[in-house]
C-alpha positions in Angstrom: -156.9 -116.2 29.2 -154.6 -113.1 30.1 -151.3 -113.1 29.7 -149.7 -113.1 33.5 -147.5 -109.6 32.3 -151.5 -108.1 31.8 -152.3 -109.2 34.9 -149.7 -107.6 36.7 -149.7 -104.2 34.1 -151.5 -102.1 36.8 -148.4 -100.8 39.7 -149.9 -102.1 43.3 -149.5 -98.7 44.2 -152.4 -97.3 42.1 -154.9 -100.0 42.3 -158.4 -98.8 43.3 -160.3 -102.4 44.7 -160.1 -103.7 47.7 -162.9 -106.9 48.2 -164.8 -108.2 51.1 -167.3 -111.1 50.1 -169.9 -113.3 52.1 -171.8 -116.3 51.4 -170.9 -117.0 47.9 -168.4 -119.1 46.0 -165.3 -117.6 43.9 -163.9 -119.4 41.2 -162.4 -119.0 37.6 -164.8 -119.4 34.5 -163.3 -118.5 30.9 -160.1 -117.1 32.0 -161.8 -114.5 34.7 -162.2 -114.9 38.7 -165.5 -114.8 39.8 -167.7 -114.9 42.7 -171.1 -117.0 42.7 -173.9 -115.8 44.9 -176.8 -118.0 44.9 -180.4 -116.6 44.8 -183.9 -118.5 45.2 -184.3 -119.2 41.3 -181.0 -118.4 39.4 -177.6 -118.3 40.6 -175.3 -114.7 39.8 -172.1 -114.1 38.8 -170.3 -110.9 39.0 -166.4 -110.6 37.9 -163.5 -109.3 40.2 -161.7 -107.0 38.0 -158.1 -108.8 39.6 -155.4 -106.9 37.5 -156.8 -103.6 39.5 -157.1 -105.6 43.2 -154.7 -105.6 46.0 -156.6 -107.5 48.6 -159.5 -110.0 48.8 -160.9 -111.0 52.7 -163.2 -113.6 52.9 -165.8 -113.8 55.2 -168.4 -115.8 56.6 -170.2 -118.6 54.5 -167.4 -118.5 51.1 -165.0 -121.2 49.3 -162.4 -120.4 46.8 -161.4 -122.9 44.3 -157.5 -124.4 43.2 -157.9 -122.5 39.6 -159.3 -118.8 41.0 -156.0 -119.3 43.8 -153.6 -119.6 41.2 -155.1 -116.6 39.1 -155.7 -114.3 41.8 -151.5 -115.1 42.7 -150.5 -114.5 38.9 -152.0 -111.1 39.5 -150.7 -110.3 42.9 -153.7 -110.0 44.6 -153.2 -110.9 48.4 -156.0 -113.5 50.3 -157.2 -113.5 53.7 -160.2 -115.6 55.5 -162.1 -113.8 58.3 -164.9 -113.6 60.2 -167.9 -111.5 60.2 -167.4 -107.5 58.9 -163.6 -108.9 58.0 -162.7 -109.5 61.2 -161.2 -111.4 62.7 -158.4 -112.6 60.2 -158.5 -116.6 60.9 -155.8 -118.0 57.9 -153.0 -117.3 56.1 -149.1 -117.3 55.7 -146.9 -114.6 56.7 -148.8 -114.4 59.8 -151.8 -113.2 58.4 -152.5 -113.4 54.7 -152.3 -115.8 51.5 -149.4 -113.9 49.9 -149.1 -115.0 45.8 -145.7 -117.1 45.1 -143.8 -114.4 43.1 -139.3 -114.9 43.1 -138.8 -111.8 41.2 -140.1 -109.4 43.7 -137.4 -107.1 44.4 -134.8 -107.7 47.1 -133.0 -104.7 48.0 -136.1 -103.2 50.2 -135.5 -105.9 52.7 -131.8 -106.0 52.3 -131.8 -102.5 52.9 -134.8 -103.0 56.2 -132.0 -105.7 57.3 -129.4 -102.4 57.5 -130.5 -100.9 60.3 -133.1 -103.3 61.7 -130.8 -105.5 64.4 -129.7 -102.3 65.8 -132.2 -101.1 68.2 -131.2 -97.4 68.4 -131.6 -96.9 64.5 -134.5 -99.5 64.5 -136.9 -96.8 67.4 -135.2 -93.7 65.1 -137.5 -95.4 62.2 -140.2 -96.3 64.6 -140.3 -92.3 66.0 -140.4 -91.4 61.7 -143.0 -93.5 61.4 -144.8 -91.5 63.5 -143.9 -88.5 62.3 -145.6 -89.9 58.8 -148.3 -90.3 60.6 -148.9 -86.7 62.0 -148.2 -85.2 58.9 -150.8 -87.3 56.9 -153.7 -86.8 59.5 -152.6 -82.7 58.9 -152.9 -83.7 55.0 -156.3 -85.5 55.3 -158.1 -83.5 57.4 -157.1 -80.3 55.9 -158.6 -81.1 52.5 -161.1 -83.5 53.4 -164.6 -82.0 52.5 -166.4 -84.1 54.5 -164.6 -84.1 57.8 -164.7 -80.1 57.4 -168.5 -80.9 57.7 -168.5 -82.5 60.2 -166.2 -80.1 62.3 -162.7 -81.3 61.9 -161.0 -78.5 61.8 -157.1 -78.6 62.0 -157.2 -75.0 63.6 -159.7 -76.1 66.2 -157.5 -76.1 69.7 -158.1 -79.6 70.6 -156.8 -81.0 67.2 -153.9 -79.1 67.0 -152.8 -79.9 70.6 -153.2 -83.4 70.1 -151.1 -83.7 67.0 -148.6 -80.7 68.8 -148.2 -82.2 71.9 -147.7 -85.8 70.4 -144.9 -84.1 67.8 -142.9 -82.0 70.7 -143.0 -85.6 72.6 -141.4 -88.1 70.1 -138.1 -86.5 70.1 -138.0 -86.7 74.2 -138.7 -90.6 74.2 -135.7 -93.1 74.3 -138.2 -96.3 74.7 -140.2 -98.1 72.0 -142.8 -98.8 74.9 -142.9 -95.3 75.7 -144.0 -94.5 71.8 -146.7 -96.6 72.0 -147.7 -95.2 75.1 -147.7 -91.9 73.6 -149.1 -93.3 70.2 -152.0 -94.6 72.4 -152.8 -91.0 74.4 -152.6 -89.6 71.3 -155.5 -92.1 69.1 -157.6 -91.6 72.7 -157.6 -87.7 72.1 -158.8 -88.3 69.0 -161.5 -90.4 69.7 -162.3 -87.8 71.9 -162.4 -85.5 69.3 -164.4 -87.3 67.1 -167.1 -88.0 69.9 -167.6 -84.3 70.2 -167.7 -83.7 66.4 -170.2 -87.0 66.0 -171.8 -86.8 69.2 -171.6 -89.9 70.5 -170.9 -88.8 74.1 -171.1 -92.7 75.0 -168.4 -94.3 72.9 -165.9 -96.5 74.7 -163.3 -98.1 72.4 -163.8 -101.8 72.4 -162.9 -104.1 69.5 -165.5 -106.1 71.2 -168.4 -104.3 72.4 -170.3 -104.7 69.0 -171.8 -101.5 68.9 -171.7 -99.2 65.2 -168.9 -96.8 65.8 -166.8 -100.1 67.0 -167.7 -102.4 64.2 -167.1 -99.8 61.6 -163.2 -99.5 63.5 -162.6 -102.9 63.5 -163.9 -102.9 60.0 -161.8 -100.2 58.6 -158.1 -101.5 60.7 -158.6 -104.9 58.8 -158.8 -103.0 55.3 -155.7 -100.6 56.2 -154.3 -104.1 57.4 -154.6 -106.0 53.7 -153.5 -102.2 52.5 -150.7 -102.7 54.5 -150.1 -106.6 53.8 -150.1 -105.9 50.3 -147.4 -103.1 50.3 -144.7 -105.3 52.0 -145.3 -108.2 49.8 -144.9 -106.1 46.9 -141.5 -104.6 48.5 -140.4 -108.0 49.7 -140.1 -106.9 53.5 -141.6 -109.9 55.5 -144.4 -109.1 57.9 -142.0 -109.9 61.4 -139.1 -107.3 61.0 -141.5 -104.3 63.0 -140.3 -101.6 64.6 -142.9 -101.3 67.2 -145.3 -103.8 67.4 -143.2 -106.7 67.0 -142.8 -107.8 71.0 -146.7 -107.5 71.4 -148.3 -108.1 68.1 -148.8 -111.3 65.8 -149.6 -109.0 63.0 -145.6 -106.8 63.6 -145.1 -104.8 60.6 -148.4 -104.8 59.0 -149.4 -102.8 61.9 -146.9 -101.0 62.0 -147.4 -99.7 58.4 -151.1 -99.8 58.9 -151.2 -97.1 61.5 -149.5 -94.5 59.3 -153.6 -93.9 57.8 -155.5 -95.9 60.7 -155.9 -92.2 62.4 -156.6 -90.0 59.4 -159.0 -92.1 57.1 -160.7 -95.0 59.3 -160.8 -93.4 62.6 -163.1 -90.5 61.7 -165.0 -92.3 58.6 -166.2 -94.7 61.2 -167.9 -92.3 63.0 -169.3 -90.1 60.9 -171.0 -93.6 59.4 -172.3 -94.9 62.7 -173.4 -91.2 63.5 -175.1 -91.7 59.9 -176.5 -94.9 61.1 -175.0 -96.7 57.7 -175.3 -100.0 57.1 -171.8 -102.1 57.2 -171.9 -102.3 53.3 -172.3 -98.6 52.8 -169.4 -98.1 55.5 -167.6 -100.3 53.6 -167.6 -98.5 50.1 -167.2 -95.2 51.8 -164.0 -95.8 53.7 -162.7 -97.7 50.3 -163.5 -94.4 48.4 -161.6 -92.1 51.3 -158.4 -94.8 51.0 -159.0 -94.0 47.1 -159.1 -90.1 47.6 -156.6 -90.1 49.9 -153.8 -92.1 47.6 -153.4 -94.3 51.4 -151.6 -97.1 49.2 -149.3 -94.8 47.2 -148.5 -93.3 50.9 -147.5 -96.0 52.1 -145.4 -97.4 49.6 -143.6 -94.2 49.6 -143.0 -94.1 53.5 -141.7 -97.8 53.4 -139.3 -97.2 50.6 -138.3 -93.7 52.1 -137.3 -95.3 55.5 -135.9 -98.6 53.8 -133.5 -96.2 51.3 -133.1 -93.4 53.8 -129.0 -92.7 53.2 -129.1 -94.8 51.0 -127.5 -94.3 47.3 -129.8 -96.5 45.4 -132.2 -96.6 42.2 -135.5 -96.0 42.9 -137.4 -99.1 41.7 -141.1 -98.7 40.0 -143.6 -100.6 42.0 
């Protein structure tokens, strides 16, 4: 069996797998997690490679055993049971997820979160950077993307660069978190808009449950940036409830909060160009997973989280 310092040798920040599985069973055989699918004459077995996994969601028709549990939490790797397509998210502690039982994680992330978190002034300053983050990574993706260039996202074009302008020139002006989301909100509509012209899919209306393509593959895609984002403040030690927008209205609180900083640049447009593609949820699946991959989503998060959790701060940077 591996050693539990093997299983944790690859950083969080540079692991490549995310995992959603249906119908099967996953358990531990000869010191590996597996899943179990079971055909007409034989059963399979295919390994999940854990030491390079950040999330697992189960879905619809799966069972976990006690022994692939305590391996997948000796590697870090974060559980959560869903529906259909990973959504909903039905179970799990620290509001949404199995998070592994690990007392060396390091402390002075939240300590440092704690700093300026029960005062509401600083608390909406680092709710207004998160959103600058989140401008200046959509201006990152899209303007190296290859395939969004195809598809007509163009950062020059006038209605992308107003969106993202007028939504920078507003932040600064605001003085109430619900007047962010408000403008967080105008903002993700203009893009939808944008990507409805680029896609052509004059008749979209977002509606997490309206069931057509371009809105499965959203819901989809948020509930991978959401384990994305689960998994990055487990591994900081900064407990899902301390958010600095969402928390009034949201169950989820930080993990959204941290999930919308690649939400708009990565899963927004890949779910369109899939459904305008007429991809099956599989293929949406490992295409979105490659963009988050391409796109170093994790490693931008972490880096955001510990940048606003250090920010003044004269600390040592700590290798995660």
């Amino acid at each position: 069996m591996q050693q539990i310092t093997d299983l944790k040798a690859i950083l969080h920040s540079k692991r490549a797998n995310i995992y959603y599985l249906e119908y099967c069973r996953v358990m531990q055989k000869d010191g590996r997690v597996l899943y179990l699918t079971e055909a007409k004459h034989e059963n399979q077995y295919w390994n999940i490679p854990i030491a390079n996994t950040t999330v697992i969601i189960l879905g619809t028709g799966t069972s976990i055993t006690q022994a692939a549990m305590r391996m997948l939490a000796t590697a870090g790797v974060l559980v959560g049971f869903s529906g259909g397509g990973a959504t909903p998210l039905f179970m799990g502690s620290e509001i949404e997820w199995l998070t592994p039982q690990n007392e060396y994680r390091p402390t002075e992330y939240m300590q440092y979160w704690m700093s300026f978190w029960f005062d509401e002034q600083k608390r909406f300053e680092v709710a207004k950077q998160f959103q600058y983050a989140r401008i200046q990574y959509i201006e990152k993706v899209w303007a190296k993307d290859r395939d969004l260039k195809e598809y007509g996202f163009h950062l020059s074009d006038h209605d992308i660069a107003f969106a993202l302008q007028d939504f920078t020139q507003k932040i600064p002006k605001l003085t109430k978190v619900g007047n962010l989301l408000l403008a967080e909100a105008q903002t993700t509509k203009q893009l939808y808009k944008i990507a409805v012209t680029r896609c052509g899919q004059t008749s979209f209306t977002r509606n997490p449950k309206e069931g057509d393509l371009t809105n499965t593959f959203l819901n989809h895609g948020n509930y991978l940036a959401y384990g994305l984002a689960a998994s990055t403040l487990w591994v900081l030690g900064i407990p899902h409830s301390f958010a600095v927008m969402h928390g009034k209205t949201r169950r989820g609180a930080l993990v959204f909060d941290v999930a919308d900083l690649i939400k708009d640049a990565v899963v927004l447009p890949s779910a369109f160009i899939c459904a305008k593609e007429k991809m099956t949820e599989q293929e949406f699946r490992q295409y979105v997973l490659q963009k988050m991959t391409e796109h170093k989503c994790l490693d931008f998060m972490f880096e955001q989280i510990k940048l606003l959790a250090c920010k003044n701060k004269n600390i040592s940077e700590v290798t995660l």
